[in-house]
VOBA-1610 file (N, C-alpha, C; in pm, whole numbers, padded with zeros to 5 digits, always signed):
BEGIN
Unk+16340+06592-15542Unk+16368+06467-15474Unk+16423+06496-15335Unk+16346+06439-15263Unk+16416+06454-15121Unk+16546+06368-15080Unk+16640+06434-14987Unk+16779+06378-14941Unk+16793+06266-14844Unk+16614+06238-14810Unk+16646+06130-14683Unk+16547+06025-14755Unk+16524+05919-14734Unk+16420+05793-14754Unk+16379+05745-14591Unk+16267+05725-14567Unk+16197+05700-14455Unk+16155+05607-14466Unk+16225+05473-14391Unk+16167+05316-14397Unk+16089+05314-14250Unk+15994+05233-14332Unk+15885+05173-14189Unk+16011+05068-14115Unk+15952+05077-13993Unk+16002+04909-13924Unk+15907+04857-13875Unk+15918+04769-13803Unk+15776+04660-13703Unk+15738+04743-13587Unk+15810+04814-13567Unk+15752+04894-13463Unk+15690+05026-13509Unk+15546+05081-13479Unk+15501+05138-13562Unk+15596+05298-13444Unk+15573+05387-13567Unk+15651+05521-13553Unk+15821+05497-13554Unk+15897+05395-13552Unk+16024+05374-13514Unk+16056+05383-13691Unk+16130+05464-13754Unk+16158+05478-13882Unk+16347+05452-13883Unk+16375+05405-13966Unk+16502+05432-14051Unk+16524+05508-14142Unk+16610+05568-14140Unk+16629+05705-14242Unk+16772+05645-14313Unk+16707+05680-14454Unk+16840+05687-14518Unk+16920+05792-14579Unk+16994+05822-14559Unk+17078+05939-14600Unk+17095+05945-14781Unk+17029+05994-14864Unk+17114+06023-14971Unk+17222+06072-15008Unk+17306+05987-15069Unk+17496+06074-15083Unk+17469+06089-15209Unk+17515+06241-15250Unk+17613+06279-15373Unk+17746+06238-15362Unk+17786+06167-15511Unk+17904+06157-15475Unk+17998+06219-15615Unk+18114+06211-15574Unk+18191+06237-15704Unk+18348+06165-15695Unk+18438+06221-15728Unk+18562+06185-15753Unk+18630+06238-15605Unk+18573+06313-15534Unk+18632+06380-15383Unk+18621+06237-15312Unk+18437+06253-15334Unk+18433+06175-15202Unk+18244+06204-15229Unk+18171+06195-15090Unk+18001+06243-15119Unk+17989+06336-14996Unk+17885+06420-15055Unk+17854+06476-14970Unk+17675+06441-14918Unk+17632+06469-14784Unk+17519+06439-14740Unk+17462+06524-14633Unk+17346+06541-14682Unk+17243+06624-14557Unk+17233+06531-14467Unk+17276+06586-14319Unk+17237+06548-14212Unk+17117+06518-14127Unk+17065+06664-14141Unk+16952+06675-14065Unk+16904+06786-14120Unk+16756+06777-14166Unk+16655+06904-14208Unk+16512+06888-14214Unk+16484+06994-14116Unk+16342+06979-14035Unk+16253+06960-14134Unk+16209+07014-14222Unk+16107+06977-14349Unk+16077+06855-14398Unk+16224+06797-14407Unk+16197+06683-14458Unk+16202+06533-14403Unk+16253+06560-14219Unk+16190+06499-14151Unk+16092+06570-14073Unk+15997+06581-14088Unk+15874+06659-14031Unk+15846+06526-13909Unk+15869+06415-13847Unk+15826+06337-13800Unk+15930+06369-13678Unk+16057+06437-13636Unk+16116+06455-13504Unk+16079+06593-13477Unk+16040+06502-13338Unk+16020+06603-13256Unk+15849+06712-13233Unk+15809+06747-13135Unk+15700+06846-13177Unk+15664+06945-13286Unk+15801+07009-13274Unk+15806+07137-13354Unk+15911+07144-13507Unk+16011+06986-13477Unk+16130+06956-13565Unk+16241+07029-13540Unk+16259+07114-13374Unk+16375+07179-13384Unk+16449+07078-13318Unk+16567+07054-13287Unk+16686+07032-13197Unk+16712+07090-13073Unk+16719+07012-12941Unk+16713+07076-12821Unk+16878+07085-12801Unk+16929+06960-12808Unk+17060+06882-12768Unk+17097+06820-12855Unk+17245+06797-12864Unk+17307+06697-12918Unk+17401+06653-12900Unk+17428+06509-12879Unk+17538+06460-12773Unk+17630+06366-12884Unk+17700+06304-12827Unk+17823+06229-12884Unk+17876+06157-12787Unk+17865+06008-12825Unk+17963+05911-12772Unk+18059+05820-12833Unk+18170+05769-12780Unk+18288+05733-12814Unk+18286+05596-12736Unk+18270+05459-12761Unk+18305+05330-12741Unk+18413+05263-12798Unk+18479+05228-12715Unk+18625+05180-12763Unk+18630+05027-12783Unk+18551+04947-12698Unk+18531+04783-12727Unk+18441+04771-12801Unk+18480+04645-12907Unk+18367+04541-12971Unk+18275+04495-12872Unk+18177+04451-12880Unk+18096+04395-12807Unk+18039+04489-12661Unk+18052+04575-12675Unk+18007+04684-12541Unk+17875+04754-12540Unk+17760+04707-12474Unk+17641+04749-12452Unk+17650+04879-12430Unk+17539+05011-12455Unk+17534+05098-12353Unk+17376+05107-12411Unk+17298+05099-12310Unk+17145+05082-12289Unk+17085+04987-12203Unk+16934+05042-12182Unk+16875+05087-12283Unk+16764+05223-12171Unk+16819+05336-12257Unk+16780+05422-12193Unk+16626+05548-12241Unk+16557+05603-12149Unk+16481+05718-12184Unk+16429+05770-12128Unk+16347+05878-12196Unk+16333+06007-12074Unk+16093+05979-12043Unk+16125+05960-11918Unk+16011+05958-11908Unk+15898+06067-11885Unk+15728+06120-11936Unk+15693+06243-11940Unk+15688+06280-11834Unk+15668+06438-11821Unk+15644+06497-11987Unk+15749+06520-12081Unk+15879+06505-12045Unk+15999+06507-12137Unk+16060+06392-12225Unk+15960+06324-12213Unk+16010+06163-12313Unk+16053+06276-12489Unk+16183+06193-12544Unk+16236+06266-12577Unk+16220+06220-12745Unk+16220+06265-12875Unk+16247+06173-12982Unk+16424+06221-12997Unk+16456+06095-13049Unk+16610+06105-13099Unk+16634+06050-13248Unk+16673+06136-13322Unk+16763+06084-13437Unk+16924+06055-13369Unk+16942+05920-13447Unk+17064+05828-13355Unk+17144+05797-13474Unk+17245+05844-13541Unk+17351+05817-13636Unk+17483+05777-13595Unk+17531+05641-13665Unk+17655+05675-13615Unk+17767+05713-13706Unk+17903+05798-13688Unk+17965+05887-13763Unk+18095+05802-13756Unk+18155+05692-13681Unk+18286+05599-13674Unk+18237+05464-13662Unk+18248+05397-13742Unk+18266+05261-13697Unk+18116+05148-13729Unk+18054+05052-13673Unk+17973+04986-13681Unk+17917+04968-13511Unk+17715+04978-13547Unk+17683+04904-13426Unk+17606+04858-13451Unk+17491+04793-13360Unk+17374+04720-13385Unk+17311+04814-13269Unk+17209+04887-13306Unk+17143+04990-13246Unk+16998+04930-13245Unk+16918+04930-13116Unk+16796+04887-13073Unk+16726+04985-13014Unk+16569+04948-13037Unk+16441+05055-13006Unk+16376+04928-12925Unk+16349+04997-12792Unk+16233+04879-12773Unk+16087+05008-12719Unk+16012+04895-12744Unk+15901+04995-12721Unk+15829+05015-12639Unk+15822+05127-12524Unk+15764+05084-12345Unk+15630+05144-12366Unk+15571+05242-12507Unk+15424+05295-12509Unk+15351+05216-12449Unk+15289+05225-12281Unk+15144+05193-12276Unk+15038+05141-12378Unk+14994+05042-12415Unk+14902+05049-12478Unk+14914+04995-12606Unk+15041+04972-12615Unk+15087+05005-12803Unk+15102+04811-12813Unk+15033+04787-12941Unk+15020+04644-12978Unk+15177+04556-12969Unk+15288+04721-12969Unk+15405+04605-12952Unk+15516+04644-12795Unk+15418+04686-12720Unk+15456+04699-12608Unk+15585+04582-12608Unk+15700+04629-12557Unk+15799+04499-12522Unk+15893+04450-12576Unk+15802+04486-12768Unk+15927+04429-12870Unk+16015+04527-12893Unk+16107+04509-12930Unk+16238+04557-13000Unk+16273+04526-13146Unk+16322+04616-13220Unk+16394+04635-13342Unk+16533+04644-13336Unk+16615+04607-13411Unk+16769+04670-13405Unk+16798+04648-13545Unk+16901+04762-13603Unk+16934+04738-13721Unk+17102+04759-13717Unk+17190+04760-13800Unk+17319+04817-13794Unk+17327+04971-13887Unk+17411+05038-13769Unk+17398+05222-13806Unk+17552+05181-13851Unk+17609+05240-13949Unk+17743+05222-13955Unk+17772+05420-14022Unk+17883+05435-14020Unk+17978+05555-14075Unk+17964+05534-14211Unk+17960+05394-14292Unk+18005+05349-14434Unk+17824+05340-14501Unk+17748+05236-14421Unk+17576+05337-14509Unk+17515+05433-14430Unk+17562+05515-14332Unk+17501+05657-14343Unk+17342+05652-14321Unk+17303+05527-14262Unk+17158+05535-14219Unk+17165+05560-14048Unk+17028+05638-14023Unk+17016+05653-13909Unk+16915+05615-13822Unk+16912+05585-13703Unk+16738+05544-13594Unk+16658+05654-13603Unk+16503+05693-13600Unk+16444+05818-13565Unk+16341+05724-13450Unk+16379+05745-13326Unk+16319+05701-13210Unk+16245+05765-13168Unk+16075+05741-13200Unk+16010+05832-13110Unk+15997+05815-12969Unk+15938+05918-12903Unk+15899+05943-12764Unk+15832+05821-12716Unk+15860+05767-12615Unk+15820+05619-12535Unk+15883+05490-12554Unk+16016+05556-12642Unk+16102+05407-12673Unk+16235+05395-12608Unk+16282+05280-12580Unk+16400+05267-12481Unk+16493+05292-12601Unk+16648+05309-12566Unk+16753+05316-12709Unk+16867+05277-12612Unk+16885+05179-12665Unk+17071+05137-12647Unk+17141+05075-12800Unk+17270+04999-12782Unk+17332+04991-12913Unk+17449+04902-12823Unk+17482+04811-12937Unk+17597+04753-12925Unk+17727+04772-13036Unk+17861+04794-12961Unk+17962+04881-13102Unk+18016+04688-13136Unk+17934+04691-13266Unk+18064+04567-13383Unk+18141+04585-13438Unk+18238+04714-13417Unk+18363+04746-13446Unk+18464+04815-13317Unk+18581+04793-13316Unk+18641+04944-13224Unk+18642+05073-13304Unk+18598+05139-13157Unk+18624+05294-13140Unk+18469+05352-13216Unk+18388+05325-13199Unk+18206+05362-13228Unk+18220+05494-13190Unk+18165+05593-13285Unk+18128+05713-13252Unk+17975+05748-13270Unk+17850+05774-13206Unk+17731+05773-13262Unk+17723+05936-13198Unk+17617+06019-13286Unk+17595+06143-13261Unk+17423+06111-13224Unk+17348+06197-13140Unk+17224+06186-13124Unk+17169+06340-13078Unk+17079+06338-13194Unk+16965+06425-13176Unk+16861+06423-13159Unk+16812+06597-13013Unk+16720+06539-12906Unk+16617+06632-12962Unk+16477+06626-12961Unk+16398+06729-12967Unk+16381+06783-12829Unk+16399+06731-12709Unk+16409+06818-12554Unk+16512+06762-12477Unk+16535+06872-12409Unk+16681+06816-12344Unk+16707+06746-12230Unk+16803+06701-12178Unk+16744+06616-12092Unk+16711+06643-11993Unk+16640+06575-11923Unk+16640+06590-11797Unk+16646+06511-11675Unk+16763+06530-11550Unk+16790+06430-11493Unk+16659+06341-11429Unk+16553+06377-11383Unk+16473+06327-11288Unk+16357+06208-11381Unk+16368+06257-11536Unk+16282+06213-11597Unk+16341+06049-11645Unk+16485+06040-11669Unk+16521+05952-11602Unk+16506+05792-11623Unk+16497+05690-11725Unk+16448+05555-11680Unk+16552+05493-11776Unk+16510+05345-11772Unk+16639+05261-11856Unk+16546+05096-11796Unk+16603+05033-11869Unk+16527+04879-11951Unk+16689+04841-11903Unk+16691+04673-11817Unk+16792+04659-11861Unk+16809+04531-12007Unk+16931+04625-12095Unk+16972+04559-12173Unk+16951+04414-12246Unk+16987+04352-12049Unk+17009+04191-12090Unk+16889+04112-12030Unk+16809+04176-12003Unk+16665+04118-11919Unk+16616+04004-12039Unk+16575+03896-11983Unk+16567+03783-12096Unk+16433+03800-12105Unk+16334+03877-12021Unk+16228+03931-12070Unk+16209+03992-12217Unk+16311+04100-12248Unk+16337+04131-12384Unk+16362+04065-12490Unk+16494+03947-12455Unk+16563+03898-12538Unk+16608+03925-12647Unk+16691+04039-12660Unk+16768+04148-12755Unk+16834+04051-12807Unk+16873+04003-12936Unk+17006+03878-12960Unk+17112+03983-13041Unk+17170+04009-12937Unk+17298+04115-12923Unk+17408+03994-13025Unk+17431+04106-13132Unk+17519+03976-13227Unk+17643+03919-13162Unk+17709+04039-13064Unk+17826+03938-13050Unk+17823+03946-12888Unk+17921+03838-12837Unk+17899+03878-12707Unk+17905+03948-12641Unk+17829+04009-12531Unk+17857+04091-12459Unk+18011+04140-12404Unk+18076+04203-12403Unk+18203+04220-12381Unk+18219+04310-12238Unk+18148+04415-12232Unk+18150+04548-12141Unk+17967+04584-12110Unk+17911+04590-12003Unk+17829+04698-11999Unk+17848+04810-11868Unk+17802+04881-11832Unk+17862+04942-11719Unk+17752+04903-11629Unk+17840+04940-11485Unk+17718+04874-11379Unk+17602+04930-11347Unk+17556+05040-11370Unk+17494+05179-11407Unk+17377+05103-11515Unk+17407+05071-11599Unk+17332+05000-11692Unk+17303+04834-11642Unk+17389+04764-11636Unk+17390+04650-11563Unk+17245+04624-11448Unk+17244+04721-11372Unk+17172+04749-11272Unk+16983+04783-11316Unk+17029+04861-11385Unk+16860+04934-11475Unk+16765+04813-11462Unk+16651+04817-11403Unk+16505+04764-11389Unk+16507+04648-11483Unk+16410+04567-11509Unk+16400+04448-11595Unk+16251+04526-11670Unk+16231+04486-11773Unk+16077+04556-11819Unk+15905+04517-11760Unk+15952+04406-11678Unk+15826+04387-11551Unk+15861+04483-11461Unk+15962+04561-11390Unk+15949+04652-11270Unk+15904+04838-11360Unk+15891+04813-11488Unk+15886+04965-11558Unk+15743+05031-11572
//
């Protein structure tokens, strides 16, 4: 039996992973990440990078960002503190859902994670304080490659559960998905 479950979403290639926990009287333990049995990140399934962020407000955007080719990047996106509502939108050329977006909630407590392939924007909103999300890159980044969706473009119409509280101006600023 394998340690992860791989849910479809509406966006085709955009999967949810679920973590299987052992548990006992400690506590559970859980596989993180293992290339075999997600055979779907990345070219090769190795790990280039892996980053970590820390959000301290409820309601605080940070997206929606990605790397454009030849380094468009896939990311497994978990988060390890707290609750968010984590979104994929999808900029593939061509692709029947050019535009739309998915979001689900990643929390610390079900241990599910995003697997974002290559050509999708990724931001997240924290519905708790103090969000910690970890993300793994199959290539690393690179500054020039570079792009971002903004967030709140009503072109998208993300329905961000709670209100916006914080985004930075950096993000604030990012293109609308007609200038991309």
């Amino acid at each position: 039996m394998g340690r992860f479950t791989c849910l479809d979403t509406p966006l085709d290639g955009l999967k949810l992973i679920e973590r299987q926990r052992a548990s006992d009287s400690r506590g559970w333990f859980s596989r993180f990440f293992c290339r075999e049995e997600l055979a779907l990140f990345g070219k090769d399934g190795s790990i280039a990078q892996i980053n970590q962020t820390l959000t301290h407000s409820p309601g605080t955007v940070r997206g929606m960002h990605f790397q454009r080719s030849p380094h468009a990047e896939v990311k497994l996106v978990s988060c390890i503190r707290g609750e968010v509502f984590d979104v994929a939108v999808d900029l593939r050329p061509g692709s029947p859902t050019f535009g739309k977006w998915h979001g689900v909630v990643l929390s610390a407590d079900n241990g599910y994670a995003l697997l974002i392939p290559a050509g999708f924007a990724h931001g997240f909103q924290t519905l708790q304080p103090d969000c910690e999300l970890l993300y793994l890159h199959d290539v690393p980044y690179a500054p020039g490659a570079e792009g971002g969706v903004n967030a709140l473009d009503p072109a998208l119409a993300i329905a961000w559960p709670l209100a916006v509280s914080q985004i930075s101006d950096r993000d604030r600023a990012l293109p609308s998905l007609d200038s991309n």
